[in-house]
Backbone as CSV, one residue per row, in Angstrom:
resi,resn,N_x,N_y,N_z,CA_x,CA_y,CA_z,C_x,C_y,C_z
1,UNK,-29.933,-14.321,-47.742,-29.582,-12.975,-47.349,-28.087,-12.942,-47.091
2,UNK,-27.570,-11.741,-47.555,-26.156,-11.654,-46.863,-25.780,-10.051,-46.683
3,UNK,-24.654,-10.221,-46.077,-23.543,-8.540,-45.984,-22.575,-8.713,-46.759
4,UNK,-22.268,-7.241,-46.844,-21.219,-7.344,-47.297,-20.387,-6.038,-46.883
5,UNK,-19.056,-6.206,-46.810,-18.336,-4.707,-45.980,-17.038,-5.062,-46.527
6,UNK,-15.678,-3.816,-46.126,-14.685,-3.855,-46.049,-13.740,-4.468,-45.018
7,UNK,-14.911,-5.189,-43.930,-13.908,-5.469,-43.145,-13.447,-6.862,-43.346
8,UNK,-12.654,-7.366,-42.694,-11.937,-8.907,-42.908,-12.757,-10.331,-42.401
9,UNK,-12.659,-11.330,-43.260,-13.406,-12.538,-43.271,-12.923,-12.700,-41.642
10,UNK,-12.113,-12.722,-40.659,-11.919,-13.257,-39.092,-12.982,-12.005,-38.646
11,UNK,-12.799,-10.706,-39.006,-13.900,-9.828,-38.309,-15.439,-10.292,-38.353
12,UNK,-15.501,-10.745,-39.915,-17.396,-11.219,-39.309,-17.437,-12.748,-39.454
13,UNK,-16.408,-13.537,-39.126,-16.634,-14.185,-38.349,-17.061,-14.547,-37.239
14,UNK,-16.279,-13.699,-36.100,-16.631,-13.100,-34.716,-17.750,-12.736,-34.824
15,UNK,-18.261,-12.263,-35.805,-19.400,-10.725,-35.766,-20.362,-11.850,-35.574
16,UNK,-20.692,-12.919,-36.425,-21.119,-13.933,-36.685,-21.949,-14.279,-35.370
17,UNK,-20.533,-15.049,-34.749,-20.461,-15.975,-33.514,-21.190,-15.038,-32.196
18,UNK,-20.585,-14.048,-32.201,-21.043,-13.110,-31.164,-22.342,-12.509,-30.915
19,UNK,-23.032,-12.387,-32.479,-24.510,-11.899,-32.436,-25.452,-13.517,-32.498
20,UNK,-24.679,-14.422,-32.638,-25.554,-15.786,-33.136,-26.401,-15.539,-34.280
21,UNK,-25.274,-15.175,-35.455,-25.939,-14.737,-36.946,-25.794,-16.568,-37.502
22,UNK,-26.539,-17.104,-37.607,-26.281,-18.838,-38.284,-27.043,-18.814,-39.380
23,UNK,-28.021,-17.497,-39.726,-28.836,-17.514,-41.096,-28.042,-16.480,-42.148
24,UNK,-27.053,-16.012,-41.922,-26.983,-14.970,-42.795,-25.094,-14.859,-43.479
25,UNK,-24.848,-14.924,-44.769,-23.675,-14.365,-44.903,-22.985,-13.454,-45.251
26,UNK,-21.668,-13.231,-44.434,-20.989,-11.884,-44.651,-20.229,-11.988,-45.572
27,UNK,-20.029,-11.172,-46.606,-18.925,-11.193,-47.335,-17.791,-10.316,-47.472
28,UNK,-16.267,-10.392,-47.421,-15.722,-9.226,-47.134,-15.441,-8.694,-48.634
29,UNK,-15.040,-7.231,-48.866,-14.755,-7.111,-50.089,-13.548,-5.910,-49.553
30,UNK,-12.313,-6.219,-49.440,-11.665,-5.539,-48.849,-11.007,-4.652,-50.358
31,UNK,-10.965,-5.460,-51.316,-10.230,-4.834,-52.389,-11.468,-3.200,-52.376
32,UNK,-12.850,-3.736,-52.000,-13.698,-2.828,-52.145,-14.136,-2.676,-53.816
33,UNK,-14.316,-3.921,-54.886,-14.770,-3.707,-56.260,-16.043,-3.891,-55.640
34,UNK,-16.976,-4.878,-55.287,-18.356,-4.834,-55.461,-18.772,-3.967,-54.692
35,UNK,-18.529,-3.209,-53.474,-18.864,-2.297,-52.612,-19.355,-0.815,-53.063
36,UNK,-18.317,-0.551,-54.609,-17.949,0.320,-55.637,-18.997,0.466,-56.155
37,UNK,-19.212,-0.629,-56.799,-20.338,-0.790,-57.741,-21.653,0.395,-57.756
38,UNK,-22.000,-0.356,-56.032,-22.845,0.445,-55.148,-22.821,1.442,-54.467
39,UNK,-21.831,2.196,-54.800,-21.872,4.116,-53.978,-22.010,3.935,-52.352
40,UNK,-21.162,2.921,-51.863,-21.201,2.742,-50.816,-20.637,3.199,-49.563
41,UNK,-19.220,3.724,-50.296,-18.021,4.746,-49.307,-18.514,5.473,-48.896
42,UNK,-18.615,5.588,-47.624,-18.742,6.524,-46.845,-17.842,8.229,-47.296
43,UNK,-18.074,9.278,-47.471,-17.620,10.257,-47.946,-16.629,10.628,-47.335
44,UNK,-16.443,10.985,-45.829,-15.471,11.597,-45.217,-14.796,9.964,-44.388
45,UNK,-15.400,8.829,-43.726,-14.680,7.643,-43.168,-14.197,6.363,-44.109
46,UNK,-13.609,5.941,-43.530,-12.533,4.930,-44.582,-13.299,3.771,-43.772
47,UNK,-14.886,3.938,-44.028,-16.154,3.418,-43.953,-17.221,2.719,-44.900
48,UNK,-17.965,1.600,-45.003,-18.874,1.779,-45.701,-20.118,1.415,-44.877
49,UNK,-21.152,2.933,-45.929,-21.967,3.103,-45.689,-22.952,2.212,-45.410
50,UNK,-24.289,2.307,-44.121,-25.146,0.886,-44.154,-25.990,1.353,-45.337
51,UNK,-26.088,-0.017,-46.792,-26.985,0.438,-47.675,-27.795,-0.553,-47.410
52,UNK,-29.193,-0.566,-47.781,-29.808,-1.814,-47.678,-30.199,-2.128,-49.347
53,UNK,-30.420,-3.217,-50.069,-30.664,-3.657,-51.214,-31.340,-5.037,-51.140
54,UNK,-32.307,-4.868,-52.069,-32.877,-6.182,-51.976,-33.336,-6.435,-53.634
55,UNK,-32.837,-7.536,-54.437,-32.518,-7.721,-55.815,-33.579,-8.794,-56.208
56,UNK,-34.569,-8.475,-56.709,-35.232,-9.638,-57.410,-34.727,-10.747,-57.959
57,UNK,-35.370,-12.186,-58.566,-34.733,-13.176,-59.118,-34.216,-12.783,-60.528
58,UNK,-34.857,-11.497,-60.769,-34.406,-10.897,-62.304,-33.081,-10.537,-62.577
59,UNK,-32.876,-9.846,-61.338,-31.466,-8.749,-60.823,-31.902,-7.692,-60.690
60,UNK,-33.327,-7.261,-60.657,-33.400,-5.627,-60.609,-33.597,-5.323,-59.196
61,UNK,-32.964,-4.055,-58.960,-33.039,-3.802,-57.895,-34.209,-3.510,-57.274
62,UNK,-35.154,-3.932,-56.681,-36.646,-3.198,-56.005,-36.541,-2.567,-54.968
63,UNK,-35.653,-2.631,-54.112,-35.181,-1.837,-52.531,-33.888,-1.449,-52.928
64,UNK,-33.834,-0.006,-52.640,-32.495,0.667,-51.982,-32.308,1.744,-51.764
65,UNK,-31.643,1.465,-50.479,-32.413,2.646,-48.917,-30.417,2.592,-48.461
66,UNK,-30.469,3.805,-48.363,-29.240,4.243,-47.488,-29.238,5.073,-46.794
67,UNK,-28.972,4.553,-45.500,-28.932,5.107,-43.917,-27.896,5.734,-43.441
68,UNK,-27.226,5.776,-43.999,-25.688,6.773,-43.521,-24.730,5.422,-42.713
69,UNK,-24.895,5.981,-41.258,-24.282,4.919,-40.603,-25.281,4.124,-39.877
70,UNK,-26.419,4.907,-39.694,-27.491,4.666,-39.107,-28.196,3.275,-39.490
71,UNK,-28.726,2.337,-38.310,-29.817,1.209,-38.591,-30.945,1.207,-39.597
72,UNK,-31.511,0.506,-40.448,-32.699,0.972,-41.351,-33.706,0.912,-39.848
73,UNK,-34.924,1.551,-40.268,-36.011,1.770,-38.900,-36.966,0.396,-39.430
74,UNK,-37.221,-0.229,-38.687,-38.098,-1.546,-38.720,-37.635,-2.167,-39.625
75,UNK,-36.173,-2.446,-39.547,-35.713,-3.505,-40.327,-35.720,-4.630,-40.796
76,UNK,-36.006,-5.191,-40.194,-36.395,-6.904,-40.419,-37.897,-6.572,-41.222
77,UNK,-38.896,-5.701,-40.821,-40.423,-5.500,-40.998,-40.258,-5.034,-42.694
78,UNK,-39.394,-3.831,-42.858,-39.554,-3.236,-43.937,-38.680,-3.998,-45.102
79,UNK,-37.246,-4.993,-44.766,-37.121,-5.740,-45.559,-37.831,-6.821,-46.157
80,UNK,-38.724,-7.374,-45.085,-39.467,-8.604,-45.790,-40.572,-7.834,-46.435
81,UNK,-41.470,-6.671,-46.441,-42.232,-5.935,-46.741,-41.847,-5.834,-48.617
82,UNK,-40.346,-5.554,-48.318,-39.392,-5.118,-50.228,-39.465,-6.934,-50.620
83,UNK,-39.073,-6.900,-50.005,-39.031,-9.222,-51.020,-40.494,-9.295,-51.150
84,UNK,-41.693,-9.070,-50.077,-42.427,-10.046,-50.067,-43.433,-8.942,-51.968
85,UNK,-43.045,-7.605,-51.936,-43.592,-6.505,-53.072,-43.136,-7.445,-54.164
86,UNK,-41.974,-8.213,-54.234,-40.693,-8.511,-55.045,-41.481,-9.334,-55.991
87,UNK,-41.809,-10.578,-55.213,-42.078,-11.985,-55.485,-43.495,-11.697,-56.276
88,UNK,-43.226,-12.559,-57.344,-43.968,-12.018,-58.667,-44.511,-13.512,-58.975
């Protein structure tokens, strides 16, 4: 599993350390190309949007849910719910 955002590799670093994230990586994409890809900018904030995605071993996408700024609702529940549909 990972993130990915505009903000800087020392920011989720911290982000990291501070939530005790040791399973998961962040990736920054400050240039903002792969972020692009995905219709992720926030419209009016120099933001990106929380999207959630979850990509089969194929590459196809089977989950993708965008929340604005907002948390997905039973997150952890409804992501493993999209992998576990996934796994073929």
């Amino acid at each position: 599993m990972l993130g990915i955002s505009f903000d800087s590799t020392e920011s989720h670093k911290k982000f990291i350390e501070k939530h005790g994230l040791n399973d998961i990586t962040l990736l920054s994409d400050k240039d903002r190309m792969v972020t692009g890809l995905y219709g992720v900018k926030h419209w009016l904030l120099p933001v990106a949007k929380r999207v959630y995605i979850v990509v089969d071993k194929s590459g196809t996408i089977i989950f993708n849910k965008d929340t604005g700024l907002s948390l997905l609702e039973n997150q952890t529940k409804t992501l493993l719910d999209a992998i576990d549909s996934g796994i073929r």
